[in-house]
C-alpha positions in Angstrom: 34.3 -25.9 -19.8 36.1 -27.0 -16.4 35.1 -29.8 -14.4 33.5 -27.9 -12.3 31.6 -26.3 -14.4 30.3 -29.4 -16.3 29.5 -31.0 -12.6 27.4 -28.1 -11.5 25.3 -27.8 -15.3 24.7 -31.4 -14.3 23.6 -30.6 -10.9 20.8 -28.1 -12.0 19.9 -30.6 -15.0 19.4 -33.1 -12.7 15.2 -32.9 -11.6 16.0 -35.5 -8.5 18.7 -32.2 -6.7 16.9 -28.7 -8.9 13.9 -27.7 -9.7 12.2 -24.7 -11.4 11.0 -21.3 -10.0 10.1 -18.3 -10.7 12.8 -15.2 -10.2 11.4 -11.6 -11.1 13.8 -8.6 -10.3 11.8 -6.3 -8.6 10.6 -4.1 -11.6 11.1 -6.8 -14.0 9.5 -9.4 -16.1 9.2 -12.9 -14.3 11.7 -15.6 -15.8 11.4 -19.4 -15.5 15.0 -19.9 -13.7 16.5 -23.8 -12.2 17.6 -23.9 -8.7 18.7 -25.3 -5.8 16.7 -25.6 -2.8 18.3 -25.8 0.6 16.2 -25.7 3.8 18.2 -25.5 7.1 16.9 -25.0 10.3 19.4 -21.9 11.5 19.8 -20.8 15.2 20.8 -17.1 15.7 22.2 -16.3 18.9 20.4 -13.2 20.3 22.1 -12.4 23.7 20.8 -14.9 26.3 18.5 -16.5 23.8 18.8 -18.9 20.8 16.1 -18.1 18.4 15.8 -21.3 16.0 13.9 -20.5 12.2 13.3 -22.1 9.1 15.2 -20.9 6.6 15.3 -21.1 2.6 18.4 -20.7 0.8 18.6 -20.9 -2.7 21.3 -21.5 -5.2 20.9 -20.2 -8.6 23.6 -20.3 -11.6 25.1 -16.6 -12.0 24.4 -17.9 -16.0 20.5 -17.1 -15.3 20.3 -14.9 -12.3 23.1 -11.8 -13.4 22.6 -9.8 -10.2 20.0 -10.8 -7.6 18.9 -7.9 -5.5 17.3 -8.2 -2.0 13.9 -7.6 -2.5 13.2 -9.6 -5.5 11.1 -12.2 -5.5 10.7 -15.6 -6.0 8.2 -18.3 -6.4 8.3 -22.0 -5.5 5.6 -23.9 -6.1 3.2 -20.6 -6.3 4.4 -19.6 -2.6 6.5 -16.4 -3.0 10.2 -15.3 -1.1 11.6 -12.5 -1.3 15.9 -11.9 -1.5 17.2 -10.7 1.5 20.9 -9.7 2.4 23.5 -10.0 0.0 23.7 -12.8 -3.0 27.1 -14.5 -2.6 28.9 -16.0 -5.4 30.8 -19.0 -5.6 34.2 -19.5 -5.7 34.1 -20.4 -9.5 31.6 -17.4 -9.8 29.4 -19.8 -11.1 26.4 -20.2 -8.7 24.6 -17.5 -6.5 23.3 -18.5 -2.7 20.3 -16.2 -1.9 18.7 -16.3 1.2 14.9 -15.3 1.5 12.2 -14.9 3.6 8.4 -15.5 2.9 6.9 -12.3 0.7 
Protein backbone atom coordinates (compact mmCIF):
# COMPACT_ATOMS: atom_id res chain seq x y z
CA UNK A 1 0.00 0.00 0.00
CA UNK A 2 1.37 3.65 -0.96
CA UNK A 3 1.31 6.47 1.27
CA UNK A 4 -1.25 7.77 -0.12
CA UNK A 5 -3.24 5.13 0.07
CA UNK A 6 -2.66 4.44 3.77
CA UNK A 7 -3.42 8.36 4.44
CA UNK A 8 -6.71 8.34 2.66
CA UNK A 9 -7.99 4.64 4.47
CA UNK A 10 -7.17 6.76 7.50
CA UNK A 11 -9.09 9.60 6.32
CA UNK A 12 -12.40 7.62 5.93
CA UNK A 13 -11.58 5.60 9.23
CA UNK A 14 -11.39 8.64 10.94
CA UNK A 15 -15.40 9.50 12.40
CA UNK A 16 -14.18 13.27 13.30
CA UNK A 17 -13.53 13.95 8.82
CA UNK A 18 -16.22 10.63 7.27
CA UNK A 19 -19.18 9.44 8.16
CA UNK A 20 -21.61 6.73 6.89
CA UNK A 21 -24.41 6.86 4.23
CA UNK A 22 -26.41 5.09 2.38
CA UNK A 23 -25.43 4.63 -1.63
CA UNK A 24 -28.04 2.47 -3.73
CA UNK A 25 -27.34 2.29 -7.58
CA UNK A 26 -30.41 3.06 -9.10
CA UNK A 27 -31.89 -0.58 -9.47
CA UNK A 28 -29.81 -1.83 -6.75
CA UNK A 29 -29.66 -3.04 -3.25
CA UNK A 30 -28.81 -0.10 -0.71
CA UNK A 31 -25.19 -0.51 0.85
CA UNK A 32 -23.82 1.08 4.00
CA UNK A 33 -20.76 3.01 2.29
CA UNK A 34 -18.10 5.81 4.40
CA UNK A 35 -17.75 9.19 2.94
CA UNK A 36 -16.67 12.46 2.79
CA UNK A 37 -18.91 15.29 3.12
CA UNK A 38 -17.99 18.65 1.55
CA UNK A 39 -20.55 21.53 1.53
CA UNK A 40 -19.49 24.64 -0.55
CA UNK A 41 -21.47 27.38 -1.21
CA UNK A 42 -20.80 27.52 -5.42
CA UNK A 43 -21.60 30.64 -7.56
CA UNK A 44 -22.48 29.95 -11.19
CA UNK A 45 -22.20 32.66 -13.47
CA UNK A 46 -25.38 32.85 -15.64
CA UNK A 47 -24.84 35.89 -18.03
CA UNK A 48 -25.43 39.08 -16.11
CA UNK A 49 -26.24 37.24 -12.98
CA UNK A 50 -24.40 35.20 -10.30
CA UNK A 51 -26.72 32.64 -8.99
CA UNK A 52 -25.15 31.45 -5.49
CA UNK A 53 -26.38 27.52 -4.15
CA UNK A 54 -25.66 25.11 -1.61
CA UNK A 55 -24.00 22.47 -2.85
CA UNK A 56 -23.11 18.75 -1.53
CA UNK A 57 -20.18 17.02 -2.86
CA UNK A 58 -19.30 13.85 -1.71
CA UNK A 59 -16.12 11.82 -1.77
CA UNK A 60 -16.43 8.12 -1.66
CA UNK A 61 -13.39 5.43 -2.00
CA UNK A 62 -13.59 3.88 -5.73
CA UNK A 63 -12.94 0.48 -3.11
CA UNK A 64 -16.82 0.74 -2.25
CA UNK A 65 -18.56 2.82 -4.75
CA UNK A 66 -17.20 0.85 -8.39
CA UNK A 67 -19.15 3.12 -10.76
CA UNK A 68 -21.46 5.86 -9.47
CA UNK A 69 -24.02 6.76 -11.91
CA UNK A 70 -26.06 10.15 -11.95
CA UNK A 71 -29.16 9.34 -10.78
CA UNK A 72 -28.36 7.19 -7.88
CA UNK A 73 -29.05 7.96 -4.68
CA UNK A 74 -27.88 8.63 -1.55
CA UNK A 75 -28.80 9.09 2.06
CA UNK A 76 -27.35 11.25 4.76
CA UNK A 77 -28.84 11.25 7.84
CA UNK A 78 -32.27 9.81 6.21
CA UNK A 79 -32.38 13.05 3.83
CA UNK A 80 -31.83 11.64 0.29
CA UNK A 81 -29.42 13.14 -2.90
CA UNK A 82 -29.28 12.02 -5.88
CA UNK A 83 -25.74 11.78 -8.33
CA UNK A 84 -25.65 14.24 -10.80
CA UNK A 85 -23.02 14.84 -13.68
CA UNK A 86 -20.18 12.77 -13.91
CA UNK A 87 -18.20 11.00 -10.84
CA UNK A 88 -14.55 12.01 -11.03
CA UNK A 89 -11.77 10.02 -9.87
CA UNK A 90 -8.71 10.90 -8.22
CA UNK A 91 -5.50 11.10 -9.35
CA UNK A 92 -4.54 7.87 -7.46
CA UNK A 93 -7.98 6.39 -8.74
CA UNK A 94 -8.60 5.96 -5.39
CA UNK A 95 -11.61 8.26 -4.28
CA UNK A 96 -14.71 9.34 -6.28
CA UNK A 97 -16.12 13.23 -5.98
CA UNK A 98 -19.96 13.03 -6.72
CA UNK A 99 -21.92 15.97 -6.77
CA UNK A 100 -25.76 15.74 -5.90
CA UNK A 101 -28.72 17.49 -5.51
CA UNK A 102 -31.69 16.89 -3.10
CA UNK A 103 -33.91 13.65 -4.47
Amino acid sequence: MTAFAAAVEAMFADPNIARDVVYTAEGGAPALVRAVLRRPDDITGFGEARIWSETIRLDVRIAEVLTPRPGDRIEIDGEAYLIQGEPVRDAQRLVWTVDTQPA
